[in-house]
N, C-alpha and C positions, 0 to 999 in steps of 0.2 A: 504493500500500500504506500510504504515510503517511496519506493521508487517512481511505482504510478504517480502519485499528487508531484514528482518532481519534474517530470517530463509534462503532464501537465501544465503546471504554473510556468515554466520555461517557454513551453509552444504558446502561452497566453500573454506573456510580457514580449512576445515576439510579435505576435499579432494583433494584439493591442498597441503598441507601437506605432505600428504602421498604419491601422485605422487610423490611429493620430496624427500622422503625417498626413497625410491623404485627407482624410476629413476633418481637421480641424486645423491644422499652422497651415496649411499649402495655400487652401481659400484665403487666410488672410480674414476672418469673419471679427466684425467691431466689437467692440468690448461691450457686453462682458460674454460673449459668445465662447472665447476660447478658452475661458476659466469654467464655463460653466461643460462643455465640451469635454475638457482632461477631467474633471472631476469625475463626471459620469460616467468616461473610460475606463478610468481609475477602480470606481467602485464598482462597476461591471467585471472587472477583469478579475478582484478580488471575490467575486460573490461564487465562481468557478471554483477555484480549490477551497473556498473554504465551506463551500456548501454539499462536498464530500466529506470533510472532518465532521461536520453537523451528526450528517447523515449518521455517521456513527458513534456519534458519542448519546444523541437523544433520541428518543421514540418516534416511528416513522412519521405519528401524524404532527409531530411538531414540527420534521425537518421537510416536509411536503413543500412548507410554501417557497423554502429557500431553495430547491431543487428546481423547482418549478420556475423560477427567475433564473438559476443557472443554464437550465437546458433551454429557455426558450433564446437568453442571450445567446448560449452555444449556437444555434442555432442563425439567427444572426449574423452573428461573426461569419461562420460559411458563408451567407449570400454574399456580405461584404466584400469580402476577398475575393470568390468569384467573380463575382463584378467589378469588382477596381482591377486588378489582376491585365485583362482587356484592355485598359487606360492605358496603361505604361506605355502599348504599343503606338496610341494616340498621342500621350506628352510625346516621344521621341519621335515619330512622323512630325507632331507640329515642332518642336526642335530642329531638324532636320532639314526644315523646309523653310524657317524662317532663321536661322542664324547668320548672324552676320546683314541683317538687312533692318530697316527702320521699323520692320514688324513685330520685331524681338526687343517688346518693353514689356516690363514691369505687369503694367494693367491687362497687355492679352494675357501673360502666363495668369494673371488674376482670376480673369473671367475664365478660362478653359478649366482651372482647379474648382470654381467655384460650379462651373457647368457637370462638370464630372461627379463631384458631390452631391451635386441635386440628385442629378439620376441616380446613381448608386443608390443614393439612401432611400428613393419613392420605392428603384426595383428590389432592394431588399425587402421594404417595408410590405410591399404585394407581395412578396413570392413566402413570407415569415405568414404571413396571414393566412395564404393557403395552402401552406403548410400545417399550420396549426388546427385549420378548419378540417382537412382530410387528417389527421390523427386523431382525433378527436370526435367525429362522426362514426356512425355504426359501421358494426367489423363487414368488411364486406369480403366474399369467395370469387376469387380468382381461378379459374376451369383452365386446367391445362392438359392436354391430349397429349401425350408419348409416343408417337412411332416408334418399335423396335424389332427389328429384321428378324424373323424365323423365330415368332413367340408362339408361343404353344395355345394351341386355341381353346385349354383350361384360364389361362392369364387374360385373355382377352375382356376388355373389361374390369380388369382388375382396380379398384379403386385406392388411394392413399391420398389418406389429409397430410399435409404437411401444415405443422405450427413451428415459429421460428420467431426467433430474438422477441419474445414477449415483453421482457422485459419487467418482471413483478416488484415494485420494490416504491419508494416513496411516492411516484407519482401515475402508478399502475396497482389496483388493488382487485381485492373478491369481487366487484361487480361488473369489471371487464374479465375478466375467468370465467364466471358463470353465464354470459352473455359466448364467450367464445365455443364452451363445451355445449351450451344449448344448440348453436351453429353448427357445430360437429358431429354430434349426434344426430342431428336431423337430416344430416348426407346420408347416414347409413354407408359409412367406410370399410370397405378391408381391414385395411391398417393405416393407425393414424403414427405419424412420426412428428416426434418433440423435437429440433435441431440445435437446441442448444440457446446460449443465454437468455433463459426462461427466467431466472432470479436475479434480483440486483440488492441484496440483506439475507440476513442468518434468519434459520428455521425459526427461532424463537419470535424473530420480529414477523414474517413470510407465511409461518404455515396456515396461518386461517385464509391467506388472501389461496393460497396455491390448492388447498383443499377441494375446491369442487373438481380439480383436474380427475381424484378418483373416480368419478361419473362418467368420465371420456369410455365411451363403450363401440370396438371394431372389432369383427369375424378374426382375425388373430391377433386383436392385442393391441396394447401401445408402447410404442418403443422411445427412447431416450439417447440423444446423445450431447454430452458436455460442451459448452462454450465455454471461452475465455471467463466469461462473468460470474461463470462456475464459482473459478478458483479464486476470484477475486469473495465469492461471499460463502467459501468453505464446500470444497467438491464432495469432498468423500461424506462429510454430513448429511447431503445433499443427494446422495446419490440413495443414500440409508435410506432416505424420509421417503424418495421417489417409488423408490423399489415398495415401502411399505404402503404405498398408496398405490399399488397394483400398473405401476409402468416395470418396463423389461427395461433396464439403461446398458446399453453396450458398452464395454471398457476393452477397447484394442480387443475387439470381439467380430463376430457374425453370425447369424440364424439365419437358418433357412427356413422357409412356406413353404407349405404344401400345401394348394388352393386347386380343388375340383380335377385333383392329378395330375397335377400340375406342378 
């Protein structure tokens, strides 16, 4: 964890930085714009690692709301940078194209920072918003059809849920679980497969929200396999709790089906 939050806060004083170059000193924006601008960099940038130390030192529903501010900032920060990222190639064509000539003052570099900025921050602000709207709206099922050469016409038809990076943990709780296993069960699956970082906190804080997964009911079973976020919130604990709530978790394993002789 020490190392996570260090790599962390390093890639955040690097990218925060640069949002600050970019959107705040380059424009040149009138007082008190650029004080109020690093501040709220500032304290944005700090609400990231420290809303991971939160997360573990207090009870999920306290550290919810500081997560909730860190991952939508996280969040954020992506569009930013993708979006500004683009620019560079524009300051250096307008560079390029106006050096050395009476078009290269002060005031255009002014206005192109502060044109840049504009946009960047409306198209983060839209693409943040729905973003948040489609995470946050009901789970919806995605039909995906597998072509696979010389399958045995027992498999044909064979169905699998896949569930993946759930995510259970301060800002994911028991009523999107129960909402997803009702979704799943209503397909009427084969086999349903769990892919891994499904947790994000320990059994103790976790298991009532991860409890209705027991209900996940497919003709062979449901299966498990480890994400990174495992390990970050205690695999092997995790793997206990799973297995006792009637998931099969694969560990550097494999099982075979047999489905209609197939």
């Amino acid at each position: 964890m020490a190392l996570f939050l260090g790599v962390v806060s390093l890639l955040a004083i690097g990218l925060h930085s640069y949002l600050y170059l970019r959107l705040v000193k380059a424009p040149g924006w009138p007082a008190p714009w650029p004080t109020i601008g690093a501040f709220a960099l500032v304290t944005l940038a700090l609400s990231v690692p420290l809303s991971f130390v939160t997360s573990s030192l207090v009870p999920r529903a306290a550290a919810a709301p500081f997560m909730w501010v860190a991952m939508i900032w996280l969040g954020a920060v992506f569009f930013l940078t993708v979006l500004l990222l683009p620019s560079e190639l524009v300051r250096l064509g307008d560079w390029l194209t106006t050096r050395g000539s009476e078009l290269a003052s002060p005031e255009r570099r002014m206005f192109l920072s502060r044109s840049v900025a504009g946009v960047v921050s409306v198209g983060a602000l839209g693409l943040g918003g729905l973003s948040l709207v489609g995470g946050l709206r009901e789970v919806a099922v995605k039909r995906v059809s597998v072509p696979i050469a010389n399958l045995p016409d027992g498999l044909r038809g064979f169905t699998i849920v896949q569930l993946t990076d759930i995510h259970v943990g301060p800002t994911i709780g028991n009523g999107f679980v129960e909402e997803l296993v009702e979704k799943t069960n209503a397909l009427e699956p084969d086999l349903i497969a769990i892919t891994g970082d499904l947790v994000d906190g320990s059994i103790e804080e976790l298991a009532a929200h991860v409890a209705p997964l027991a209900r996940l009911r497919a003709r062979h079973g449901v299966f498990f396999v480890t994400g990174n976020h495992e390990y970050y919130s205690g695999a092997d604990a995790w793997i206990d709790h799973l297995e006792a709530l009637g998931i099969r978790v694969l560990s550097n394993e494999q099982e075979t089906i047999e489905h209609d002789g197939a």
